[in-house]
C-alpha positions in Angstrom: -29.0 -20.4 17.2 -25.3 -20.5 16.6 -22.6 -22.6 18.9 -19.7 -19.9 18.5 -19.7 -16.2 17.8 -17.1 -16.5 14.6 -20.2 -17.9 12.9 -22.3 -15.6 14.0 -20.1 -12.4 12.8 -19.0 -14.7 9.7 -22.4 -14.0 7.9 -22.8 -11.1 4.9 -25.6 -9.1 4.5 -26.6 -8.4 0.9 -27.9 -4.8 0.8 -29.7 -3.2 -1.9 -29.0 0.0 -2.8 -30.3 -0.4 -6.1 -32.1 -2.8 -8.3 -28.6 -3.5 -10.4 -26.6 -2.6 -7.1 -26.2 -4.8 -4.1 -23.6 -4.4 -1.1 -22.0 -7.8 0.4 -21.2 -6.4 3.8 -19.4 -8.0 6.5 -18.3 -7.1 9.9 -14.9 -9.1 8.9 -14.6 -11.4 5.6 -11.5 -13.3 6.6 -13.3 -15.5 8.8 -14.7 -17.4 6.5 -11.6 -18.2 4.9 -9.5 -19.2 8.6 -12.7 -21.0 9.6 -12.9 -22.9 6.2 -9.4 -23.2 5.6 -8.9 -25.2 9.7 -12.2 -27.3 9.1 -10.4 -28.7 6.1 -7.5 -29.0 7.9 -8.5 -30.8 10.7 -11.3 -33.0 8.6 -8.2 -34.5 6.6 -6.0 -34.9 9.4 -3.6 -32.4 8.3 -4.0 -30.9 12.3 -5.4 -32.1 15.5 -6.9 -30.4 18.0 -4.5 -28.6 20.3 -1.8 -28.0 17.8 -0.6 -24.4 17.3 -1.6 -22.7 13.6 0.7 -20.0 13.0 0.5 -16.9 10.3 1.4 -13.5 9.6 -1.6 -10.4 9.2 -1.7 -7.1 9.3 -4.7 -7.5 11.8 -7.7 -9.1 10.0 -6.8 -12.3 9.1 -5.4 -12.3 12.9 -8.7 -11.6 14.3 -10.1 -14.3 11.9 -7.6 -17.3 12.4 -7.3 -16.5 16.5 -11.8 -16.6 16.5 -11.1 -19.9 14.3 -8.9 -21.5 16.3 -11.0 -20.6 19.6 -13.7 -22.5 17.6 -12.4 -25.7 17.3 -9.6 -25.8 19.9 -6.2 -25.0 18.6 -3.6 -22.8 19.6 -2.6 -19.7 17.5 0.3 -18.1 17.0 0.4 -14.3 14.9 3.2 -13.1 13.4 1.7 -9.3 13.0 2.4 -6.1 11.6 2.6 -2.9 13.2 -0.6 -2.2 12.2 -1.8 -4.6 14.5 -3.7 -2.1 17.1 -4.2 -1.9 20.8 -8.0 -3.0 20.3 -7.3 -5.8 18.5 -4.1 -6.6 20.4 -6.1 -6.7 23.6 -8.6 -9.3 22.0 -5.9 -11.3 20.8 -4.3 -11.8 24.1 -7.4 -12.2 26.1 -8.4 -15.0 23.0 -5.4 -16.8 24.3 -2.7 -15.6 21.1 0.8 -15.1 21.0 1.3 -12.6 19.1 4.6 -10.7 18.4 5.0 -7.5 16.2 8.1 -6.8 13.5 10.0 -4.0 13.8 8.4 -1.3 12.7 8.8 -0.2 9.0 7.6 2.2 6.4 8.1 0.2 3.7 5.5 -3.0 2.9 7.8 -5.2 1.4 10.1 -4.9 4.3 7.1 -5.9 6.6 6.2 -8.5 4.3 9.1 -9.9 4.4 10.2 -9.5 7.8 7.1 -11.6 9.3 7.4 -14.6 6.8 11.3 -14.5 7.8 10.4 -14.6 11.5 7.8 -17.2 10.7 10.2 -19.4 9.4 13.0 -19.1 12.0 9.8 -20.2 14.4 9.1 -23.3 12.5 12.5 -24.2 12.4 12.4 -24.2 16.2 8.7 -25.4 16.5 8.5 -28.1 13.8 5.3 -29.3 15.0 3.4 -26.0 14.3 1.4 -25.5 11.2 1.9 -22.6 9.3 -1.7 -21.4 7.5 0.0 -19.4 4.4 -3.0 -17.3 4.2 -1.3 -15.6 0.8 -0.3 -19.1 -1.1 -2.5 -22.1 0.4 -5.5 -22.2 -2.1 -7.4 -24.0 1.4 -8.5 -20.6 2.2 -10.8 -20.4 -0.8 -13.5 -23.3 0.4 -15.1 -21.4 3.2 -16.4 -19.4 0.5 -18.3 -21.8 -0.9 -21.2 -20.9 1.5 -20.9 -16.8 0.5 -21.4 -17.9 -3.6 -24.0 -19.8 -1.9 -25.9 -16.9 -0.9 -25.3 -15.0 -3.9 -27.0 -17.5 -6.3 -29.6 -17.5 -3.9 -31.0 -14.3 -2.8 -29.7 -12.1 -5.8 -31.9 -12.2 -8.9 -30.9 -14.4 -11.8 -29.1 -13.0 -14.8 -25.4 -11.7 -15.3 -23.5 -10.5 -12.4 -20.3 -8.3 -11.7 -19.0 -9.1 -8.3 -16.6 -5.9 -7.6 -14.0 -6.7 -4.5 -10.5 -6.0 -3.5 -7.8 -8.0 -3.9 -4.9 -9.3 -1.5 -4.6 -12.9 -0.8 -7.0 -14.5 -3.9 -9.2 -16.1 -2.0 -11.9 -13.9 -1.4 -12.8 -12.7 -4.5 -11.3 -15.1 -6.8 -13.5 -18.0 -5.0 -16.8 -16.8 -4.4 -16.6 -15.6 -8.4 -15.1 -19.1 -9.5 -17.4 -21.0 -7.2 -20.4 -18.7 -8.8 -19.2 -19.9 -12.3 -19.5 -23.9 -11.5 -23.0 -23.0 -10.5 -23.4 -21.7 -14.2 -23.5 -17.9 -13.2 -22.0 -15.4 -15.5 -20.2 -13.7 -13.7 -17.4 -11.1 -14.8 -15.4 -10.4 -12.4 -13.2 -7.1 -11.2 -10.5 -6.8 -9.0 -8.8 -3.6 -6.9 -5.4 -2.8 -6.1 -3.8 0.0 -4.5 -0.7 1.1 -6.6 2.8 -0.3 -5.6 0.8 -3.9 -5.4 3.2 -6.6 -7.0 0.2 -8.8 -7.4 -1.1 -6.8 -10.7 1.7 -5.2 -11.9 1.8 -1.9 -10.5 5.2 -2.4 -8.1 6.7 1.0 -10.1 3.8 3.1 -9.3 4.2 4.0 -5.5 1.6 5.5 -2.7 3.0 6.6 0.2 -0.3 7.5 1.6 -1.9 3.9 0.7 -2.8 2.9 4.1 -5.7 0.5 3.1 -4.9 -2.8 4.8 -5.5 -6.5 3.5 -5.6 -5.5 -0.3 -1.9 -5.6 -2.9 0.6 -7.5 -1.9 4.7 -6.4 -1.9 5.3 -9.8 -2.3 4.4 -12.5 -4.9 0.8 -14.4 -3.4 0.5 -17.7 -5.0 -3.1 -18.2 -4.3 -4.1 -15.7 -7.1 -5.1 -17.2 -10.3 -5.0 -14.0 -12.2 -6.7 -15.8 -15.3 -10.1 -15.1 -13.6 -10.0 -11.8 -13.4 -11.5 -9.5 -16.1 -10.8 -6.1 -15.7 -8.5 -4.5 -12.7 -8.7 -1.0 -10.9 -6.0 0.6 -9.6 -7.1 3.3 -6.9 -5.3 5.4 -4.5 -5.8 6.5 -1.5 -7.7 9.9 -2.5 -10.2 7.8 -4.5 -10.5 5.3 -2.2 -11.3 7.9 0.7 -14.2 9.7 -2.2 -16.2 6.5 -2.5 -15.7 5.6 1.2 -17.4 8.6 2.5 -19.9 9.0 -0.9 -20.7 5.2 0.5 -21.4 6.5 4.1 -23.0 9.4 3.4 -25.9 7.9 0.5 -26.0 4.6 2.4 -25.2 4.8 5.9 -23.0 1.5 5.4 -19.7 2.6 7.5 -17.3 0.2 6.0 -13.3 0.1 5.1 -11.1 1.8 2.6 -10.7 -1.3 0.1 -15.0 -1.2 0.3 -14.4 2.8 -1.0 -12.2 1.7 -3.6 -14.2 -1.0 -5.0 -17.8 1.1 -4.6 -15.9 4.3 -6.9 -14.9 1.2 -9.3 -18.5 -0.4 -9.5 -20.0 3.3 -9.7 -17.6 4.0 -13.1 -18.7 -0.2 -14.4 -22.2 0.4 -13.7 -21.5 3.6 -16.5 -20.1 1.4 -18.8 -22.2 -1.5 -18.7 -25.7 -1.8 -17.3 -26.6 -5.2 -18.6 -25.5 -6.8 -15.4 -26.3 -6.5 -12.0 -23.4 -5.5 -9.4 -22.2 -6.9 -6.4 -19.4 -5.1 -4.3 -18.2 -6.0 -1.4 -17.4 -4.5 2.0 -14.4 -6.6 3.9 -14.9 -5.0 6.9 -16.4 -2.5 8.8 -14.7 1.8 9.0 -14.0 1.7 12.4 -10.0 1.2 12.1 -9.8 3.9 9.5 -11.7 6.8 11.1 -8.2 8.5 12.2 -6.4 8.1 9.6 -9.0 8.3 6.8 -12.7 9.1 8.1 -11.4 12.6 9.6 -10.2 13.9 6.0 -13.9 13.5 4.7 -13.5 17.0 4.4 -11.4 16.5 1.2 -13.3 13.8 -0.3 -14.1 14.8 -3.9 -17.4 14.5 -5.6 -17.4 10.8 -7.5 -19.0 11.8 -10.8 -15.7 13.9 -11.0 -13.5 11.2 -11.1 -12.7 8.7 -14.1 -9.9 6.1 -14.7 -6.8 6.1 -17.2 -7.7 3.4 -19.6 -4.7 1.8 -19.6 -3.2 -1.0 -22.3 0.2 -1.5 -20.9 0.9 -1.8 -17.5 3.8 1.3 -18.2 0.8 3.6 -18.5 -0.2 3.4 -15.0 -0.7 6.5 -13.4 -2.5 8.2 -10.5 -4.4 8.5 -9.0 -7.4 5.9 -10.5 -6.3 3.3 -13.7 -8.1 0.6 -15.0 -7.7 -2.0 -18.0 -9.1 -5.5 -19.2 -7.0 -7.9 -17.5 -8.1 -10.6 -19.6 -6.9 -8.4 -22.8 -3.7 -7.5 -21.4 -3.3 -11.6 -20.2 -4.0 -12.5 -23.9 -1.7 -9.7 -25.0 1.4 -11.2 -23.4 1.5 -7.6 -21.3 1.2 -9.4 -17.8 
C-alpha cells in the first residue's frame, strides 16, 4: 500500500506491443525526477522541511515538484508558463502553490528566459529559498534509478534501444546511463522538435511545435550529449501521425513527445531488428486533445513517412531528420 499518491501515479507500466516492442507509459514522468531530486536534497541537508523549493515549468514538472513537496513537507513556489492550464492551475493552488505566470509570449526563448529572470529577482529577495534548476542540476537524474530498475528486470535480456524525448537530460539520459552500469547494451535515441537549441536545430523553426517538456530555447546543462547515439528531429505533423497511429493500434492515449518518439522507434525498428525497443510515453493525451487530438483527421499514414539522413546539422529540414549523434560528435559537427 503506498503512503502518498505521487508514488502511487510515479510507477510505469511496461506494455508489450510486440515481442521487440515495449511501451514505458506513465501518467506523468517528472515525478520521479522532483521526488528523487528533494529526497536527495533533504537526505544531505541541502533543505529542511518547510523551506520553499522554487522552479520554472511549463506545467509538468509543476505538477511533479508541487506532489513532491506535498510529500515530504516543503513549500513550492512555480514560476510557470502560459501553458500552465486552468486544470492544473486549480490543482496547484488547492496543493498549496504559488504559482505566477510570465507574460504571455509566442516566442520560447522569450518564455524561457523570462521565468529564469523572474526566478532570479525572487531569490534575490527570498535568499532562503532553494531553486531546483530542473534543466542544469544533474540531482534530477537519481530518481531514475528505480525506472532502469524495472527495465533490467521485467524486459528480456539482450540489447535494447530505449527511444524517449528529450528536454531537461534527465529522463532519458539516466535511466539509459544507469542501464549501462548494470552492463546493458543499450543504444540510446533522443527526440527534438526543430528550433531546440539542445541538438542543434535552433535555425530550423516550427511555429506549430506545441509539444511541451521536450527542446529547449535555452542551453540545459544537465544533458550529457556524449550518450546519445542517434537523434530525431520531428515536427509537429509527424509527431501528431504516430500519436494517433499509437492510439488507434494500441489504445495507449498518451502525449505528443510519445508520437514523436513511437514514429522514430517504428523507422529504428526498420533499420535494425537486433534489439528490442523501449519508447516511452511522458505523459498521458489529455492536454493535447484541442490542440492536436481533434486534427486526427490529418494524420498521415506512418509507413509514408521517412527521415532526411542528415550528416551536418545545415542539412536539417522538415518535417522528420535524423543522424548518428555519436558520428556527428566524433566529426567535430556538434
Amino acid at each position: 500500500m503506498h503512503t502518498h499518491i505521487a508514488e502511487a501515479i510515479k510507477r510505469p507500466d511496461l506494455i508489450s506491443l510486440q515481442p521487440d516492442l515495449v511501451c514505458l507509459r506513465f501518467e506523468t514522468m517528472k515525478i520521479y525526477s522532483a521526488l528523487g531530486a528533494v529526497r536527495h536534497l533533504l537526505e544531505s541537508g541541502a533543505v529542511k522541511p518547510g523551506d520553499t523549493l522554487i522552479d520554472s515549468s511549463s506545467g509538468i514538472y509543476a505538477q511533479a515538484l508541487a506532489l513532491a513537496c506535498h510529500r515530504y513537507g516543503m513549500k513550492c513556489h512555480i514560476v510557470g508558463s502560459t501553458t500552465v492550464d486552468r486544470t492544473l492551475r486549480t490543482q496547484l493552488e488547492i496543493l498549496g502553490v504559488t504559482l505566477e505566470q510570465v507574460t504571455p509570449s509566442k516566442n520560447l526563448r522569450l518564455d524561457q528566459e523570462l521565468r529564469v529572470r523572474r526566478i532570479a529577482e525572487i531569490l534575490k529577495e527570498n535568499p532562503s529559498y532553494h531553486w531546483m534548476r530542473q534543466y542544469h542540476d544533474s540531482i534530477h537524474y537519481y530518481g531514475y534509478r528505480d525506472v532502469a530498475d524495472t527495465i533490467a528486470r521485467e524486459v528480456p535480456e539482450g540489447p535494447l534501444a530505449l527511444v524517449g524525448g528529450v528536454g531537461s537530460g534527465a529522463s532519458t539520459g539516466a535511466i539509459a546511463t544507469y542501464l549501462r552500469e548494470a552492463g546493458r547494451d543499450v543504444s540510446l535515441i533522443g527526440v527534438q522538435p526543430f528550433g531546440s537549441v539542445t541538438f542543434g536545430s535552433e535555425h530550423v523553426s516550427d511555429p506549430d511545435m506545441i509539444i511541451a517538456g521536450i527542446g529547449s530555447a535555452i542551453e540545459f546543462k544537465n544533458v550529457r550529449h556524449d550518450v546519445y547515439d542517434r537523434i530525431h528531429w520531428v515536427n509537429f505533423e509527424c509527431a501528431l501521425s504516430g500519436a494517433v497511429e499509437l492510439l488507434r493500434t494500441s489504445g495507449i492515449f498518451a502525449g505528443l513527445s510519445t508520437g514523436a518518439a513511437y514514429l522514430t522507434t517504428h523507422w529504428e525498428r526498420r533499420r535494425d531488428d537486433s534489439r528490442t525497443y523501449v519508447f516511452i510515453a511522458a505523459d498521458t493525451g489529455h492536454r493535447y486533445v484541442e490542440s492536436a487530438y481533434a486534427k486526427h483527421a490529418q494524420a498521415q499514414d506512418m509507413d509514408t513517412l521517412k527521415p532526411h539522413e542528415i550528416t551536418s546539422l545545415e542539412e536539417l529540414s522538415h518535417p522528420w531528420s535524423t543522424t548518428s549523434w555519436s558520428d556527428l560528435r566524433a566529426s567535430g559537427e556538434s
